[in-house]
N, C-alpha and C positions, 0 to 999 in steps of 0.2 A: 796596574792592570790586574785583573781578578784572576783566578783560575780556572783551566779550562774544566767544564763539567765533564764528570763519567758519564761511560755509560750505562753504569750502574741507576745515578741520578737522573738521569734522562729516562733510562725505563720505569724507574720509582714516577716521575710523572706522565707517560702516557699509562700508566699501571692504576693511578688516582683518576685519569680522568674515564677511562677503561671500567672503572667500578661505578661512577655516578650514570654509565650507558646501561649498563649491566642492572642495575637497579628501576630506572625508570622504564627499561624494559620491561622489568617483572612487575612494576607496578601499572604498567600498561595494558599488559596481559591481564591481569587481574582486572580491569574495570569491566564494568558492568556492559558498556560499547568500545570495549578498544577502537582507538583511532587509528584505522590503516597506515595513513600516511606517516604519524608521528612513531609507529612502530619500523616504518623503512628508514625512517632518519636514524631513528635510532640501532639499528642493524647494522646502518652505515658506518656510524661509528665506531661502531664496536670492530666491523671489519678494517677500516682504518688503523684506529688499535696494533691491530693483530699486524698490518701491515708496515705500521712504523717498528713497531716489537721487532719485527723480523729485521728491517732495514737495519736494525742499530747494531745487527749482530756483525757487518763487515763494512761500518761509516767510519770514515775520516773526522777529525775533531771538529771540522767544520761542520759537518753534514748533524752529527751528533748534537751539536749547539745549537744545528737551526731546529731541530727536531724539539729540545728540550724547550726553546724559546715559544715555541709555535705550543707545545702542550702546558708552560704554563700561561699563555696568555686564554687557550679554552678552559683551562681550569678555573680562571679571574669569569670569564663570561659564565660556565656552567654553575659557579656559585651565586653568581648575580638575580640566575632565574628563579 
C-alpha cells in the first residue's frame, strides 16, 4: 500500500495547475481579441484553485487524496492542450 499524500503535496499540485490558469490568463488578456468565454473558464479555475487551496487547510486524508487525485489528473489533461 503506498503512502498517504500530504497536504503539502496535494497543494504543491493544485499550486501547478493554479500557475498554467494563471498564465493562460495573462496570455489571454494580452491577445489582440481576448475571448470572453475562454477568459471565464479560465477565472473559474483559478477560483477553484483558491477554493481547493483553502479546502485542504481542515481535509481528512481522505478528502486530501481525492483533491490531490483530481488536480493530478487536470494537470495530465492541461498538459495535453
Amino acid at each position: 500500500m503506498s503512502e498517504p499524500i500530504t497536504p503539502e503535496e496535494a497543494e504543491r499540485q493544485v499550486l501547478e495547475v493554479n500557475a498554467w490558469y494563471a498564465e493562460q490568463l495573462m496570455t489571454e488578456r494580452r491577445a489582440v481579441t481576448p475571448d470572453p468565454e475562454r477568459m471565464k473558464v479560465l477565472k473559474e479555475g483559478l477560483a477553484a484553485c483558491a477554493a481547493d487551496r483553502q479546502a485542504l487547510q481542515d481535509a481528512s486524508q481522505e478528502e486530501i487524496a481525492e483533491i490531490a487525485a483530481r488536480y493530478a489528473a487536470r494537470a495530465r489533461e492541461l498538459k495535453e492542450q
